[in-house]
N, C-alpha and C positions, 0 to 999 in steps of 0.2 A: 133270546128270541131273535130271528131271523129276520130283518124287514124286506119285503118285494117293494121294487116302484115299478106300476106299469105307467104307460104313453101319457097317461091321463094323469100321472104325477101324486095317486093315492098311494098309501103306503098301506100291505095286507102282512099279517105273520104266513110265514113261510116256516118248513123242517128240509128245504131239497136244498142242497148246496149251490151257492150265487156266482154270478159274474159280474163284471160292469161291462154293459154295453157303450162303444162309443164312437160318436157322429164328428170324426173330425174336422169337418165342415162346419162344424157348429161353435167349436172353440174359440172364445177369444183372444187366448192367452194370458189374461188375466191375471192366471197366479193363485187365484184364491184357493185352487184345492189345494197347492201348496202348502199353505200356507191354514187351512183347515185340520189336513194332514198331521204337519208338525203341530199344531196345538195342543191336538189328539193325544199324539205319539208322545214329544217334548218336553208339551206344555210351557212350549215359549214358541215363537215363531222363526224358523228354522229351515230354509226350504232345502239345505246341503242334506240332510237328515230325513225328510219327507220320505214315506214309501212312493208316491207319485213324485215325477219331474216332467216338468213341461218342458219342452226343446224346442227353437227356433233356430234351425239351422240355414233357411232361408229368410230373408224378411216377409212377416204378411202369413205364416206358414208355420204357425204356431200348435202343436199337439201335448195331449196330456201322454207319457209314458210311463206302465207299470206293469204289476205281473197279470200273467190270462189267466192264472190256475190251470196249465193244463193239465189233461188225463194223465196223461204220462211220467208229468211230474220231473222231468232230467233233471234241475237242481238237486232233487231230496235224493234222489240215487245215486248223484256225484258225488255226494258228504260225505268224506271220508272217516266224520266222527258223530253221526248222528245228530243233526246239529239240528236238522230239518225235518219237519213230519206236514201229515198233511190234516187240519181241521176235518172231524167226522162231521161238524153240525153246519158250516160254512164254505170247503171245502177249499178254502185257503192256505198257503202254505206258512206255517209257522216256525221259528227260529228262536230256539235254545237260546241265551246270551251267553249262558254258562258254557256251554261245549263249544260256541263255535270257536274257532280260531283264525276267520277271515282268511283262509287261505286261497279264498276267488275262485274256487275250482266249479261251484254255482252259478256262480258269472260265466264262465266258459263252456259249461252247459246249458246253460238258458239259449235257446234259440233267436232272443231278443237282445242279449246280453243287459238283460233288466234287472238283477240284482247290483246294489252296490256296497260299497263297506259306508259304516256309517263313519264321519268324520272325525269321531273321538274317539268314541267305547272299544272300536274296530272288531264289529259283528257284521253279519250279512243283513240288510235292511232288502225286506219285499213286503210287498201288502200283502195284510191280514187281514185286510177288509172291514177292518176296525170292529171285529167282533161278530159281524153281520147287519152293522148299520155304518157304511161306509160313508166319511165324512166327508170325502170331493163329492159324492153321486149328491148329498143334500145341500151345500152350498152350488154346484152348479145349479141345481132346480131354482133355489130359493134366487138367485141371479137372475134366471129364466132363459139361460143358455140351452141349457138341455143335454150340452155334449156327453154327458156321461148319464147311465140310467141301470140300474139294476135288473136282471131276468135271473130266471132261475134255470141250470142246464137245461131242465126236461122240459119246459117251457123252448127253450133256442132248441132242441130235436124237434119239438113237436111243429114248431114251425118250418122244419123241414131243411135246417140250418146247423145241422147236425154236432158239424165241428167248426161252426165258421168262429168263435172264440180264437181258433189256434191262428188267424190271420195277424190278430192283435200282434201275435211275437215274432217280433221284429224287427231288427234295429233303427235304430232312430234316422239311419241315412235311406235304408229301405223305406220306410213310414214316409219321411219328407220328399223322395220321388215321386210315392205316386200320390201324395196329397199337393202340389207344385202343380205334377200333369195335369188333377182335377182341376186348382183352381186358374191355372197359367195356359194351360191346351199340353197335349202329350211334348213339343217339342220344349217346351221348356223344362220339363223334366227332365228330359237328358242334361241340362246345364249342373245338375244336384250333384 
């Protein structure tokens, strides 16, 4: 099963493939989806391993970083061993452990450079969205940040917001520009 959270922070079954919307404004930096993440994933607490990382590349300018699921998908096409597919029910990208071979060529397609190798096993680590009940989107609620929230594609068109998911992908020095300009005024973005 599929969970939606809408604004209002109820959880509905859903069958349309998900995103996580996110408020980087909102962010603490915290850590705990981290850290939610790798529990998931690890079952130890682990944040080198995490599908989500959070980057502070300035002080005070703290964001969560991971995959958008885009349409297009560039990692799974990059694979030069089928490594990667993409969830029917969730529409997350998913990673073989067995075929891949980390060879980062995913990394280098990603428009965000948002896959990493995991630190031991050395497979490609991206969200999988934990199934369809992604574990940052619940521990930020339950904190009462909010920064991160579940919709479902057709739900983000129908708002008229078509492709704005594809914003998300973007490297981490793009992200903290113009999350700095927000919080600092535009000229201090140019400092990033």
């Amino acid at each position: 099963m599929i969970l939606n959270v809408f604004e209002g922070g109820s959880m509905t079954a859903s069958q349309e493939p998900i995103w996580i919307v996110r408020d980087y404004l909102r962010c603490s930096g915290c850590r705990k989806c981290e850290i939610a993440c790798s529990l998931f994933h690890e079952e130890r607490i682990w944040p080198e391993a995490s599908r989500i990382r959070v980057f502070m590349l300035v002080p005070g300018a703290e964001f969560p970083h991971f995959c958008t699921q885009c349409d297009d998908h560039p990692c799974v096409e990059s694979c030069p061993v089928d490594a990667l597919s993409v969830s029917k029910e969730t529409g997350a990208i998913l990673v073989d452990k067995e075929k891949c071979t980390a060879c980062g060529l995913c990394i280098n397609a990603c428009p965000g450079k948002i896959p990493h190798i995991h630190p031991l096993e050395k497979y490609a680590v991206i969200c999988d969205l934990c199934g369809g009940e992604p574990q940052c989107v619940k521990v930020c609620r339950e904190g009462g940040w909010n920064a991160l929230r579940i919709i479902t594609k057709a739900d983000e068109r129908n708002l008229g917001r078509d492709r704005a998911y594809k914003l998300y992908a973007r490297k981490p020095e793009e992200v903290t520009r113009d999350l700095v300009a927000s919080l600092y005024g535009e000229t201090e973005g140019e400092l990033v």
